[in-house]
C-alpha positions as CSV (number, residue, x, y, z in Angstrom):
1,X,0.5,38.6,14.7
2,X,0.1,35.2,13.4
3,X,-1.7,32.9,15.9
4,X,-0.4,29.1,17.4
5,X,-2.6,26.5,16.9
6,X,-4.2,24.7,20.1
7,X,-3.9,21.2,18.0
8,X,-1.4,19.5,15.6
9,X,-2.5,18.0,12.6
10,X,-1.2,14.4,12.7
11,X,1.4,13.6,9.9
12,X,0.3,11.8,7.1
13,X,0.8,8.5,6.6
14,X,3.5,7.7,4.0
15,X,3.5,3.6,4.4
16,X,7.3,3.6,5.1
17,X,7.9,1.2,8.5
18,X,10.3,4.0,8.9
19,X,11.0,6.3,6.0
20,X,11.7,5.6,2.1
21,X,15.5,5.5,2.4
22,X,15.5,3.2,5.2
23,X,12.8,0.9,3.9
24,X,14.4,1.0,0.7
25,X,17.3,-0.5,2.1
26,X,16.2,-3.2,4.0
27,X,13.7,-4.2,1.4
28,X,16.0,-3.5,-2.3
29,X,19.5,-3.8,-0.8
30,X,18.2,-7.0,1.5
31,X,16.6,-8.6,-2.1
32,X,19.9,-7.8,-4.2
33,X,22.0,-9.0,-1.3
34,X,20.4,-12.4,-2.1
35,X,20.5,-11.8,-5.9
36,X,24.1,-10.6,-5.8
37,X,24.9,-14.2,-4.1
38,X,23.2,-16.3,-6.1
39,X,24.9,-14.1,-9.3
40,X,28.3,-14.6,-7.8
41,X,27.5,-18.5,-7.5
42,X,25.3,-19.6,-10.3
43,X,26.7,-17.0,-12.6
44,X,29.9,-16.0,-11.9
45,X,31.0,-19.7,-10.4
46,X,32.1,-17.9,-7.2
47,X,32.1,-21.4,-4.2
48,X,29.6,-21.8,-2.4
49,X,31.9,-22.6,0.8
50,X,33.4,-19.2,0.3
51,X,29.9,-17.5,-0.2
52,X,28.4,-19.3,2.8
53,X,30.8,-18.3,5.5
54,X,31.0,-15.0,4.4
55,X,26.9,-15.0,4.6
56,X,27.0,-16.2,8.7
57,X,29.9,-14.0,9.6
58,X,28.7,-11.0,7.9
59,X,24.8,-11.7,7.9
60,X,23.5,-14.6,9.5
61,X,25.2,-14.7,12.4
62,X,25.2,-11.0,13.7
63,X,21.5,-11.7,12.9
64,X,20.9,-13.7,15.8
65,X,23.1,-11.5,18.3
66,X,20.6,-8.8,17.1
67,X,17.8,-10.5,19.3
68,X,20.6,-11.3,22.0
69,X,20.9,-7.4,22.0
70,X,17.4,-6.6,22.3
71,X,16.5,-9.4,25.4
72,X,19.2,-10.5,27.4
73,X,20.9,-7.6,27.4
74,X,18.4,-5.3,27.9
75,X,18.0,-5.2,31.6
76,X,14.2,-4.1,31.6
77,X,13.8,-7.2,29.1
78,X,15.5,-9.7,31.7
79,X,13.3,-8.2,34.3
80,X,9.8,-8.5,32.5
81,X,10.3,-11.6,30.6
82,X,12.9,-13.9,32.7
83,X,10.8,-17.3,32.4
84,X,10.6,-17.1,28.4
85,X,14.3,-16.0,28.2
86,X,15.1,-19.1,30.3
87,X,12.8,-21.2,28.8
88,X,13.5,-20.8,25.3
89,X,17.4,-22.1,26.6
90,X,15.5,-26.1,26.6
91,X,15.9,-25.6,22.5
92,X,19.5,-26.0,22.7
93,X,19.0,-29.4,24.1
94,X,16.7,-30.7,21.2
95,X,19.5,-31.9,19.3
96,X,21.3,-33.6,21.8
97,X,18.3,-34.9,23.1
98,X,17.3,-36.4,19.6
99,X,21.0,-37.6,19.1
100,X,20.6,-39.9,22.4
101,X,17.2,-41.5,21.3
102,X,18.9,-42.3,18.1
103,X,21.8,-43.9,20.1
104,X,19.1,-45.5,22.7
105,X,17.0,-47.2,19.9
106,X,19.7,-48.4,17.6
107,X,18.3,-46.1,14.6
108,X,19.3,-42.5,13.3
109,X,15.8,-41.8,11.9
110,X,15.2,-39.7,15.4
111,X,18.2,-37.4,14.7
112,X,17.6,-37.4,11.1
113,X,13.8,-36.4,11.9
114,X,15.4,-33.7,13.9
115,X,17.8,-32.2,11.4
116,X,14.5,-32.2,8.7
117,X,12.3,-30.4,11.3
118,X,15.1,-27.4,12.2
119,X,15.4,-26.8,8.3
120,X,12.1,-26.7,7.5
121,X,11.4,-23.9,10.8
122,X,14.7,-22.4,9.2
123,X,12.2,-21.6,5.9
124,X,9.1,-21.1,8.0
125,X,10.7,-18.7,10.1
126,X,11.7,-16.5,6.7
127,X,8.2,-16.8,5.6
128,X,6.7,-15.3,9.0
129,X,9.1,-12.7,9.0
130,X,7.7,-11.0,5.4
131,X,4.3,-11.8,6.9
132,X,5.1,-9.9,10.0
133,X,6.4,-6.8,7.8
134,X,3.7,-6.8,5.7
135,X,1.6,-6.6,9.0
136,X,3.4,-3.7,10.2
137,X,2.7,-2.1,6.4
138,X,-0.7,-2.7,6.5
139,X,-0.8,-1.0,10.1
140,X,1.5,1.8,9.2
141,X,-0.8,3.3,6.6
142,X,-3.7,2.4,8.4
143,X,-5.2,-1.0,6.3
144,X,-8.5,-2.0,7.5
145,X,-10.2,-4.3,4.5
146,X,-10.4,-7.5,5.3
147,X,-10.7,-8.3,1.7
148,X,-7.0,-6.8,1.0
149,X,-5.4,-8.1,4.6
150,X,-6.4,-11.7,3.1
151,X,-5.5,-11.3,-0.2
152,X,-2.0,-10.2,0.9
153,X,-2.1,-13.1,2.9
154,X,-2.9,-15.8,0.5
155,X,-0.5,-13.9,-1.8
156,X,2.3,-13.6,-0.3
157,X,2.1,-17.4,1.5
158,X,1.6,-19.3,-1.8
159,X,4.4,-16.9,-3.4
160,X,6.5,-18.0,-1.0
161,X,5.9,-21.8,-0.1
162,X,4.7,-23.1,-3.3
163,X,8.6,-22.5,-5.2
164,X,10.1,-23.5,-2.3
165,X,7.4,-27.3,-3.0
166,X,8.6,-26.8,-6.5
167,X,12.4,-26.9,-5.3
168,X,12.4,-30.2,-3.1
169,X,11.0,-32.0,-5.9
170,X,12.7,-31.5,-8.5
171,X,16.9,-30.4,-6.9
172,X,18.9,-33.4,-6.5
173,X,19.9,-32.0,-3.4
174,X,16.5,-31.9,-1.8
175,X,15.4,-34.7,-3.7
176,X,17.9,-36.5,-1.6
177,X,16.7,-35.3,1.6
178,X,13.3,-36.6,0.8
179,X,14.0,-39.8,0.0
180,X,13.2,-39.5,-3.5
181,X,15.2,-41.8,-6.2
182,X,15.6,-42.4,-9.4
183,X,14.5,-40.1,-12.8
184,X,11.5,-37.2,-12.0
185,X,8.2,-38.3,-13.4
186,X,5.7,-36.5,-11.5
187,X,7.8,-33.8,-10.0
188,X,8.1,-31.5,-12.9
189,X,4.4,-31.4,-13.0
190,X,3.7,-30.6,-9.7
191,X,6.9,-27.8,-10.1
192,X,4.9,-26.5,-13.1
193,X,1.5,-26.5,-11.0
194,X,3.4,-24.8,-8.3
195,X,4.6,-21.8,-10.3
196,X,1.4,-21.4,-12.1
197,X,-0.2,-20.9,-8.9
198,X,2.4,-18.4,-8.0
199,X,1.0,-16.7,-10.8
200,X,-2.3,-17.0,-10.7
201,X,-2.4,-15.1,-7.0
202,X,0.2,-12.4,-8.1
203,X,-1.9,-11.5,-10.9
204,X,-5.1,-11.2,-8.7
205,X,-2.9,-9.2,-5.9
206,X,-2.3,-6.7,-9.4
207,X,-5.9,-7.1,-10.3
208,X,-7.0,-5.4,-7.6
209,X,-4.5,-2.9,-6.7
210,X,-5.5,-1.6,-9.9
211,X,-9.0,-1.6,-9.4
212,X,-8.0,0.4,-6.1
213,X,-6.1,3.0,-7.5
214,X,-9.5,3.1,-10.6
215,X,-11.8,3.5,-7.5
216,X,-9.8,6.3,-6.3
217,X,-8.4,4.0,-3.1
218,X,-5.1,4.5,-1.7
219,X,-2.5,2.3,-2.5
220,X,0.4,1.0,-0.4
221,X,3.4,1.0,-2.4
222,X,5.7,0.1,0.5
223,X,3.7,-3.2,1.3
224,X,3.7,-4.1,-2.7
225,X,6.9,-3.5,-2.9
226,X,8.7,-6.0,-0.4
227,X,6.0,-8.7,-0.7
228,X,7.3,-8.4,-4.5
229,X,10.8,-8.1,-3.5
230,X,10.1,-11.2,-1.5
231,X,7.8,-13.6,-3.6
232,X,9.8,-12.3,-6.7
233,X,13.3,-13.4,-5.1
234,X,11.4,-16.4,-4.0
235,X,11.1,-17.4,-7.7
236,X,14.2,-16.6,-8.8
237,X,16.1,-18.7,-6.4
238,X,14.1,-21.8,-6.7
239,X,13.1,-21.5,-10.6
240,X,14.5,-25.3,-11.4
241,X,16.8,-23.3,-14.4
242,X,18.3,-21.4,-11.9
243,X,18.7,-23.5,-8.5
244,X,19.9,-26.5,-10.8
245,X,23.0,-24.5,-11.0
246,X,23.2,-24.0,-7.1
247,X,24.9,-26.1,-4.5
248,X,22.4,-27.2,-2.2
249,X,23.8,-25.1,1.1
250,X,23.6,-22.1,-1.0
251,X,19.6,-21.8,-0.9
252,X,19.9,-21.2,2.9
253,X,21.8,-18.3,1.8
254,X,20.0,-16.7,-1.1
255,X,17.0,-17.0,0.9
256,X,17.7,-15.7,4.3
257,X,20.3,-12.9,3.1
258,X,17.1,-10.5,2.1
259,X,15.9,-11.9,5.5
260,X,19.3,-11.1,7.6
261,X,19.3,-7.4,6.5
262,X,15.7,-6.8,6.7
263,X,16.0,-7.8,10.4
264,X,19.2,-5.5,11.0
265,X,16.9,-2.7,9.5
266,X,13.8,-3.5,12.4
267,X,15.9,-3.8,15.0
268,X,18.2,-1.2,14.9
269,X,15.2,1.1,14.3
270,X,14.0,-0.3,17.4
271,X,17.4,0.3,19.2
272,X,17.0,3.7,18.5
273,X,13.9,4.7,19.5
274,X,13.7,2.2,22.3
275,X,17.6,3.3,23.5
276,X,18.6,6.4,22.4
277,X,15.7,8.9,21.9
278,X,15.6,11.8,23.5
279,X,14.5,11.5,27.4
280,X,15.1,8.1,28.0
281,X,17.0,6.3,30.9
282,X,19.3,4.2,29.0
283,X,21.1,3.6,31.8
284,X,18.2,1.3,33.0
285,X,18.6,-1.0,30.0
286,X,21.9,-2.2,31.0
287,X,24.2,-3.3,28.1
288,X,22.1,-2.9,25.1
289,X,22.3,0.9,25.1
290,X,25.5,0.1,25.0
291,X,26.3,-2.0,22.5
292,X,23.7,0.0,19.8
293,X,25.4,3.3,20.5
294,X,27.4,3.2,16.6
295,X,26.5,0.6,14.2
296,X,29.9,-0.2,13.9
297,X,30.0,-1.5,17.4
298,X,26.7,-3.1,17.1
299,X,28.1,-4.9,14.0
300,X,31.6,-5.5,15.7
301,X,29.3,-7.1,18.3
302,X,27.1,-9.1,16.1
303,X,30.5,-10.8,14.1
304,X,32.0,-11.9,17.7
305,X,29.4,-13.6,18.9
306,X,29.3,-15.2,15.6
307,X,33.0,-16.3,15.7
308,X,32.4,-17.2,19.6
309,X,29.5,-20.2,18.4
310,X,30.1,-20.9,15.0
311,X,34.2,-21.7,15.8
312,X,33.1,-23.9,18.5
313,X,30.6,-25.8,15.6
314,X,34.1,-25.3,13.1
315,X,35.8,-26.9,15.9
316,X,33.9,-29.8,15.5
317,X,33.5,-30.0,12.1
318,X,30.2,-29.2,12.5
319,X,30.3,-26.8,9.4
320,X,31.0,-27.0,5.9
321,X,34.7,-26.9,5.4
322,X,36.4,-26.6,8.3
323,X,37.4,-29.0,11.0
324,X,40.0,-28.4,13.7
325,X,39.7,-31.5,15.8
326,X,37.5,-32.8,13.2
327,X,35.7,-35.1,15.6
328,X,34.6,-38.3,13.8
329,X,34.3,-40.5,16.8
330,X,31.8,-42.7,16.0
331,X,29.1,-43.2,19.1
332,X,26.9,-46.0,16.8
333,X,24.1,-46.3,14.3
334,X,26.1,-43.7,12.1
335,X,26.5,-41.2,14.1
336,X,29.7,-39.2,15.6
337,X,30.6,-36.6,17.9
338,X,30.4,-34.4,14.9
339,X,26.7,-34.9,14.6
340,X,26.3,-34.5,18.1
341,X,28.1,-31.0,17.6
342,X,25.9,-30.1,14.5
343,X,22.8,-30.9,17.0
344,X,23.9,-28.7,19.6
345,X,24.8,-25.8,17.5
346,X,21.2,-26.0,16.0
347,X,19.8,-25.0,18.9
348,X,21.4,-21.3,18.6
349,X,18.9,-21.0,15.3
350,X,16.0,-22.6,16.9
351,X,16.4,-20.4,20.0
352,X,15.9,-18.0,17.7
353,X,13.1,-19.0,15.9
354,X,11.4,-19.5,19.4
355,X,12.5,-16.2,20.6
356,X,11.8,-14.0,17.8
357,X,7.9,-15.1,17.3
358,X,7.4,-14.6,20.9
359,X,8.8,-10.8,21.4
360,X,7.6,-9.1,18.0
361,X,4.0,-9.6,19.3
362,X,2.7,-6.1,18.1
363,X,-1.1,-6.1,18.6
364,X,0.0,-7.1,22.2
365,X,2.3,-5.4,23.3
366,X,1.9,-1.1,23.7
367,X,5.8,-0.9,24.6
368,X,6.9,-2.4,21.1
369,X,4.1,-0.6,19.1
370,X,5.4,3.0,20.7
371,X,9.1,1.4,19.6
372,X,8.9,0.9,16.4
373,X,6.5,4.6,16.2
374,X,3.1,3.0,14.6
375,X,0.6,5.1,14.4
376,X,-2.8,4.5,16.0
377,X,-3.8,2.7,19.4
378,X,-3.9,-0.8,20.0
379,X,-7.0,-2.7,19.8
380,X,-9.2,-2.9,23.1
381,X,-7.9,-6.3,24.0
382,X,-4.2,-5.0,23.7
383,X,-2.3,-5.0,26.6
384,X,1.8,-4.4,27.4
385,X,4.1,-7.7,28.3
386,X,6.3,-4.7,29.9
387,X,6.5,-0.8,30.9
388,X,6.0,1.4,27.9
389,X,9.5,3.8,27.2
390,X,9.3,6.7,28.1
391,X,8.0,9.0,25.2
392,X,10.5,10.7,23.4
């Protein structure tokens, strides 16, 4: 008679957030989501107009309902963290607020200051995000050398920002933004010195996986592979051969696209464990059971909420190519109703960007560390923001 053992071996760790066909998913399919846009523009002359709706209706948009789903509508959520869900509303009234300064001091430079601040969070925000994922990789399999944590760090930060440097000096379009006039002189140097760098740290990032794999160290192929997903797509898209051929609102798409569907891959992971697992109340969430129960509801979901605010910016004129009342009311120093509008509707991204670095707090929170199944206790000065699920 064979004999049950009193303990379980725990499984080992593979390094997949959640398994390989999953993570390959979010992290290939997210980074040839971008590459296929960029193709279909710079390549295949597809417009950017068409491209960059069909990004926030299918993508973007549904993007930010995804954190709708997982606060406000999850009842336990609303309970726990009321105050920052209320809070985090005042961003909304950033760009209006910036838009009457502008009106009350005779000068747009306020509003204009505005609109250059939300754009550059709009980047910052996609940079924290592969930061936080490579986090969770380096937790997942258990990553505990300060030497590599770093390394990654500095890697995948200078992969990321210095292109994106090399880009707003040297595009006309960003050039623009900046101020900057007249024929490049020093740009292209600093775009060369940019990439360079690029390559100088992804070399060294090689240079020592290899010496880890010599020295008989594990090495975490997940992690390497969407930091090179994401600093490789980074250099792609804003390579001055290849974003010379782009309109200027189609960076905010090849960029965030890999962003968009790696998100939709966390959180619905979340949904499911947090939601739907086996055991669980989900009654006591409220609506967000609800709306994650199929992924075609979820998505459903996630493309009326984006009609519901983005028609209301359309409406407005608020958004590339489109216009229904097409408010041009001027209200003085250059500005209109339009620009009012286009402040307002802002504030649904920067909600986000509030929102999002505020509830993904791993390290300190148990609940979110059991629902996205990471192996291994928190650290001693861990502690819950709200009740752990129950275990599934």
């Amino acid at each position: 008679m064979s004999t049950i053992p009193l303990t379980v071996a725990a499984a080992p760790r593979t390094g997949w957030l959640v398994d390989r066909r999953h993570d390959l998913i979010s992290t290939v399919g997210g980074a040839c989501a971008s590459l296929v846009l960029v193709g279909l523009h710079a390549g295949a002359g597809v417009s950017s107009l068409a491209l960059w709706w069909a990004w926030v209706l299918v993508l973007d948009g549904p993007h930010l309902f995804a954190t709708v789903s997982r606060t406000y509508l999850d009842a336990r959520e609303w309970k726990t963290r009321r105050r920052l869900l209320l809070g985090s509303l005042g961003w909304f009234a950033l760009g209006p607020v910036c838009f009457g300064v502008s009106l009350l001091v005779g000068s747009k430079l306020p509003f204009v200051v505005f609109l250059t601040f939300a754009a550059l969070w709009a980047y910052w925000h996609v940079v924290r995000q592969h930061y936080g994922l490579m986090r969770l990789y380096q937790r997942k399999s258990g990553e505990t050398s300060r030497v590599d944590q770093r390394l990654d760090s500095v890697t995948l930060y200078v992969g990321l920002i210095a292109p994106f440097v090399a880009f707003a000096v040297t595009h006309p379009g960003a050039r623009k933004q900046l101020g900057l006039t007249g024929t490049p002189s020093w740009e292209p140097v600093v775009a060369a010195a940019c990439f360079t760098l690029v390559a100088a740290v992804a070399l060294s990032s090689a240079g020592r996986q290899v010496w880890r794999w010599r020295t008989g160290q594990p090495v975490n192929g997940p992690k390497l592979l969407m930091m090179g997903a994401a600093v490789g797509l980074s250099a792609v898209v804003f390579w001055p051969s290849v974003s010379a051929r782009m309109d200027f609102i189609m960076f905010a798409v090849a960029v965030t696209a890999f962003h968009n569907v790696q998100y939709h891959g966390i959180v619905w992971f979340y949904h499911r464990n947090r939601y739907h697992s086996a055991g669980v109340d989900a009654a006591s969430f409220g609506w967000a059971p609800k709306v994650s129960q199929r992924f075609i509801f979820y998505a459903v979901c996630g493309i009326a909420f984006t009609v519901a605010y983005r028609g209301l910016g359309c409406g407005f004129g608020a958004h590339p190519g489109c216009g229904v009342f097409d408010a041009k009311l001027a209200l003085g120093t250059g500005l209109t109703l339009r620009d009012f509008m286009a402040g307002f509707i802002w504030g649904f991204a920067l909600h986000h960007y509030y929102l999002d670095q505020r509830i993904w707090r791993v390290s300190k929170d148990a609940g979110l560390h059991q629902d996205l199944k990471l192996d291994g206790a928190l650290s001693a000065g861990a502690r819950s923001s709200r009740p752990p699920v129950p275990p599934g």
